[in-house]
C-alpha positions in Angstrom: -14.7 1.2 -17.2 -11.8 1.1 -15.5 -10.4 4.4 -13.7 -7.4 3.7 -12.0 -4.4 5.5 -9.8 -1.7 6.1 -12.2 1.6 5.4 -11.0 2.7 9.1 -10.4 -0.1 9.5 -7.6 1.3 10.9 -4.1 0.4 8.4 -1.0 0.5 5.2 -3.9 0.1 1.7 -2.0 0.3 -1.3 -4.7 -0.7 -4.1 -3.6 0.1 -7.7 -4.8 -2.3 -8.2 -7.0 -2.1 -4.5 -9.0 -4.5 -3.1 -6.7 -2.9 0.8 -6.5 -4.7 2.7 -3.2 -4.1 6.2 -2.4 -3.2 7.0 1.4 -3.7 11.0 2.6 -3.9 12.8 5.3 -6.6 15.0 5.6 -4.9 17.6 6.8 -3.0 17.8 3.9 -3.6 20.2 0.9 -5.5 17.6 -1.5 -2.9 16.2 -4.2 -2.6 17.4 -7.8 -4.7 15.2 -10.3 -7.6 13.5 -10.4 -10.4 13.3 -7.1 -10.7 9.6 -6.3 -14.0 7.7 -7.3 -14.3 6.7 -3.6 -13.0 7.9 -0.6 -12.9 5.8 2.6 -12.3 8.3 5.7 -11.3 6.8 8.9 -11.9 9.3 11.6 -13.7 9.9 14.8 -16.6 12.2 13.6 -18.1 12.4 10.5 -15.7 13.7 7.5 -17.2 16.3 5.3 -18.5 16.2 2.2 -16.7 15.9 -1.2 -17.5 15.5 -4.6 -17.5 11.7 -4.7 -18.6 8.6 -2.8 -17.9 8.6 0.9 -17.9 5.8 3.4 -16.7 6.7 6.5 -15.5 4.3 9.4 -15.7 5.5 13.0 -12.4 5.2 14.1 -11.1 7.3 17.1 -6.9 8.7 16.7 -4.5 6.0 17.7 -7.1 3.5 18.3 -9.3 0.6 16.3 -12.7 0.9 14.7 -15.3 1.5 17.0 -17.5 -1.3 14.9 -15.0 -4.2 13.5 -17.5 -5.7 11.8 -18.9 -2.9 9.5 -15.1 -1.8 8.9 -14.7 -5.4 7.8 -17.5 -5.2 5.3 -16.1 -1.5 4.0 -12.4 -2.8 4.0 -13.3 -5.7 1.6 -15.8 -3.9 -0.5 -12.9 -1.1 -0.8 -10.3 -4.0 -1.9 -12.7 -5.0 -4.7 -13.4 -2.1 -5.8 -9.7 -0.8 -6.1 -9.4 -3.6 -8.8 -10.9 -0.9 -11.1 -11.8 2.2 -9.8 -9.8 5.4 -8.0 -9.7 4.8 -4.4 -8.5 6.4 -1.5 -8.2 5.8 2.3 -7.7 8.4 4.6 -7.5 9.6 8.5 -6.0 13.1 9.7 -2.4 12.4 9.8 -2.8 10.0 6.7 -0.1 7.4 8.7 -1.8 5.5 11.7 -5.4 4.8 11.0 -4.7 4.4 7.3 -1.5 2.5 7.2 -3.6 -0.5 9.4 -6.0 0.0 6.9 -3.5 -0.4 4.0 -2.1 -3.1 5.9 -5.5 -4.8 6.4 -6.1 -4.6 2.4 -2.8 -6.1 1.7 -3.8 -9.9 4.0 -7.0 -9.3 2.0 -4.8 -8.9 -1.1 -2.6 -12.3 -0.4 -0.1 -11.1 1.9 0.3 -12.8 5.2 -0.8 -11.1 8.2 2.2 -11.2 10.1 3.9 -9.5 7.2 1.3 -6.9 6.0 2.4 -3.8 8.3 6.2 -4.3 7.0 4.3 -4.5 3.4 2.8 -1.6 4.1 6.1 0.4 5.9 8.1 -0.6 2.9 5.2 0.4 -0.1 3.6 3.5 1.6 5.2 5.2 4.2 7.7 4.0 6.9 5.3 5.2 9.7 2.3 3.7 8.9 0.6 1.4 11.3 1.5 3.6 15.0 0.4 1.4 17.9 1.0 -2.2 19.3 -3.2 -2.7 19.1 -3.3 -1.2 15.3 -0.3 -3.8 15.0 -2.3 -6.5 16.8 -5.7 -5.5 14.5 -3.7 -6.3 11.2 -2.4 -9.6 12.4 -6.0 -10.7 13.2 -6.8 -9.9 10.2 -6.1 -13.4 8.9 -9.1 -14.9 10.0 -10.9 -12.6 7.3 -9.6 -14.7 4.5 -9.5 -13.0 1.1 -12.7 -12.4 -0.5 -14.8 -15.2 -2.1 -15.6 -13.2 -5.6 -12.2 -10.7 -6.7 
């Protein structure tokens, strides 16, 4: 069954490939419509619980994931499952940590590294992606290579 964002949803980032991901900020009221089917929280402690799946990523303000390779493995299962399911990627601010994660989903979604974080600038939010490292991260990214099964 598929469960998609619609194309009204606040914080929509479509990717290449119709892959539609919903960036927040926690620290934001939670957006009218319908809870995500997944929720992938990016934050330095552990985020609290919701009514949905949860993976969390330890990943400190302004910095990188304190474990690439697990964000790695969350980051691509999070790509296949937007293909047909409501998800949603989120830090406090909703701008740093989750526009490199956006950015990250969009190599793993076909566009170049080098071009992801304007991708991401142009189809989410003009301040995503904050620091030279997070910058750095996404351009890296390339030697994850799209996943083997879509």
């Amino acid at each position: 069954m598929t469960e998609v964002w619609d194309d009204q949803t606040p914080g929509l980032c479509p990717l290449p490939t119709g892959r539609r991901i919903r960036g927040r900020g926690l620290r934001d009221p939670m957006p009218d419509g319908p809870p995500p089917t997944l929720g992938v929280y990016l934050t330095g402690r552990r985020p609290p619980r919701y009514g949905w799946e949860t993976h969390w990523i330890r990943w400190p303000d302004f910095w990188l994931p304190t474990d690439s390779a697990a964000a790695t493995a969350t980051l691509r299962e999070t790509w296949k499952r937007a293909a047909h399911e409501r998800v949603e990627i989120a830090c406090s601010g909703g701008k740093g940590r989750t526009g490199t994660a956006l950015a990250v989903l969009a190599v793993l979604d076909g566009v170049p590294a080098a071009e992801a974080v304007a991708y991401v600038r142009a189809h989410y939010s003009p301040h995503a992606v904050e620091t030279p490292w997070q910058r750095r991260y996404v351009r890296r990214t390339h030697a994850l290579g799209k996943p083997r099964h879509p």
